[in-house]
C-alpha positions as a Markdown table, in Angstrom:
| # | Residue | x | y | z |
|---|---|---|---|---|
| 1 | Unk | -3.0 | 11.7 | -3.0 |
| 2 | Unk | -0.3 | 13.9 | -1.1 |
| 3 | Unk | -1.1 | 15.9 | 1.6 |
| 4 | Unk | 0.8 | 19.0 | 2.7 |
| 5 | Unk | 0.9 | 19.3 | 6.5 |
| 6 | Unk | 2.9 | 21.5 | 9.3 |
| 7 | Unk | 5.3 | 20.3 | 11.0 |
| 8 | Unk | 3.1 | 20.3 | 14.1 |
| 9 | Unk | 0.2 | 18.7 | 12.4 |
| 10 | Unk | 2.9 | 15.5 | 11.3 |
| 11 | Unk | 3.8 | 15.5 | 14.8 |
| 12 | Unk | 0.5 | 15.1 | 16.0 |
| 13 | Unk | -0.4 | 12.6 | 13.3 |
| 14 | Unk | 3.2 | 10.7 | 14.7 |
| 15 | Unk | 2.3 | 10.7 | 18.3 |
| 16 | Unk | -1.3 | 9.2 | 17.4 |
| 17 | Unk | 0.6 | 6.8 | 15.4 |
| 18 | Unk | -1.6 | 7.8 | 12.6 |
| 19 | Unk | 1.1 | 7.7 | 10.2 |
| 20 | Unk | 3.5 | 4.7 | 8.5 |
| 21 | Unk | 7.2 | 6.0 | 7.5 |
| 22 | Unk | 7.3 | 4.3 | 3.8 |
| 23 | Unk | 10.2 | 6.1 | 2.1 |
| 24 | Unk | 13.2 | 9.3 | 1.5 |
| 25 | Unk | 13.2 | 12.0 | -0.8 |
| 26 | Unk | 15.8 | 14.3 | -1.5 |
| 27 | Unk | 12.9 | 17.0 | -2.2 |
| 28 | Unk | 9.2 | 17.8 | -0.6 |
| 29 | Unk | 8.9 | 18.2 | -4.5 |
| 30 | Unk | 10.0 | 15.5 | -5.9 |
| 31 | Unk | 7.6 | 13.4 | -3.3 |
| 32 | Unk | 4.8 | 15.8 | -3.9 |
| 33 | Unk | 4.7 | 14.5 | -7.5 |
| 34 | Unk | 5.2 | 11.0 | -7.6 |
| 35 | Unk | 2.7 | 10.5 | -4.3 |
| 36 | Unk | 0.2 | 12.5 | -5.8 |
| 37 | Unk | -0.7 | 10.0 | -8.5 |
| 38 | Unk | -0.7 | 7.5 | -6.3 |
| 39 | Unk | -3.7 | 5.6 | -4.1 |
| 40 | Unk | -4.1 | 6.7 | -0.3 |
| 41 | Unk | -3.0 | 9.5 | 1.7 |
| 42 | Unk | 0.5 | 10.4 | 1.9 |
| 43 | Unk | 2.5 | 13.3 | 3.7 |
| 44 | Unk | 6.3 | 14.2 | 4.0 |
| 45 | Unk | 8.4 | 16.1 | 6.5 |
| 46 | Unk | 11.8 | 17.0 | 7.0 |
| 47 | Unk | 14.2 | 14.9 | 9.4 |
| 48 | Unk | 16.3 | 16.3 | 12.0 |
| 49 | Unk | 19.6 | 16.8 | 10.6 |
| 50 | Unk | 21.0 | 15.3 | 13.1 |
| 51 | Unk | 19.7 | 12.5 | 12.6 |
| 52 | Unk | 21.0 | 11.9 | 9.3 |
| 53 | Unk | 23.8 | 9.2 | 9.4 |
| 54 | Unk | 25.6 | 10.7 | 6.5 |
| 55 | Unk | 25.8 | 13.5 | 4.0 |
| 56 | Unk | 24.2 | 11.5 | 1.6 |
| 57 | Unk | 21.3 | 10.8 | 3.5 |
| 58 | Unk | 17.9 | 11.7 | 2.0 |
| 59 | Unk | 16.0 | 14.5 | 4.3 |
| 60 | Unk | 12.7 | 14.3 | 3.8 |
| 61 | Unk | 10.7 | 11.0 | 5.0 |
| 62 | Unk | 7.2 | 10.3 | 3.2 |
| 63 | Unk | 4.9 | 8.6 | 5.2 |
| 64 | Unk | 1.4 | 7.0 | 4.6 |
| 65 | Unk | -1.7 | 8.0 | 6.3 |
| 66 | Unk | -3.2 | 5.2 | 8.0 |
| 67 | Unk | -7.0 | 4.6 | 7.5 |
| 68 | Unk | -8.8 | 5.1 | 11.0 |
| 69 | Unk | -7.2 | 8.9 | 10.6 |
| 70 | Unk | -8.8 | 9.2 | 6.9 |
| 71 | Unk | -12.5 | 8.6 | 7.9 |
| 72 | Unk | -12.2 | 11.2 | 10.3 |
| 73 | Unk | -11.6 | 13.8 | 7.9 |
| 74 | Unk | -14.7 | 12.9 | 5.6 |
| 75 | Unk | -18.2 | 14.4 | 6.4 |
């Protein structure tokens, strides 16, 4: 399942280390549908531009929610 989150809510979920970096899209789009269909919690945010190492570089890095952050979130 994709997620949509701010930018300040994937920060968060980075500084908790709450979150793995798993891949790069060109797109939130494109990464919103193919993680959607998919087992366990996912999310995507744009990288820094300059961070990029090349013109070609993908922007946006998906990343999968890790588990002790998904329990919290259930009643």
């Amino acid at each position: 399942m994709y997620i949509r989150t701010s930018i300040t809510e994937l920060d968060f979920l980075k500084e908790h280390n709450m979150v793995i970096p798993i891949s790069r899209w060109e797109t939130l789009e494109k990464a919103e549908a193919y993680y959607s269909r998919m087992d366990g919690n996912y999310t995507a945010g744009e990288e820094d531009v300059k961070k990029q190492k090349s013109a070609y570089s993908t922007p946006f890095r998906v990343y999968m929610i890790n588990k002790c952050c998904q329990s919290s979130q259930t009643p």
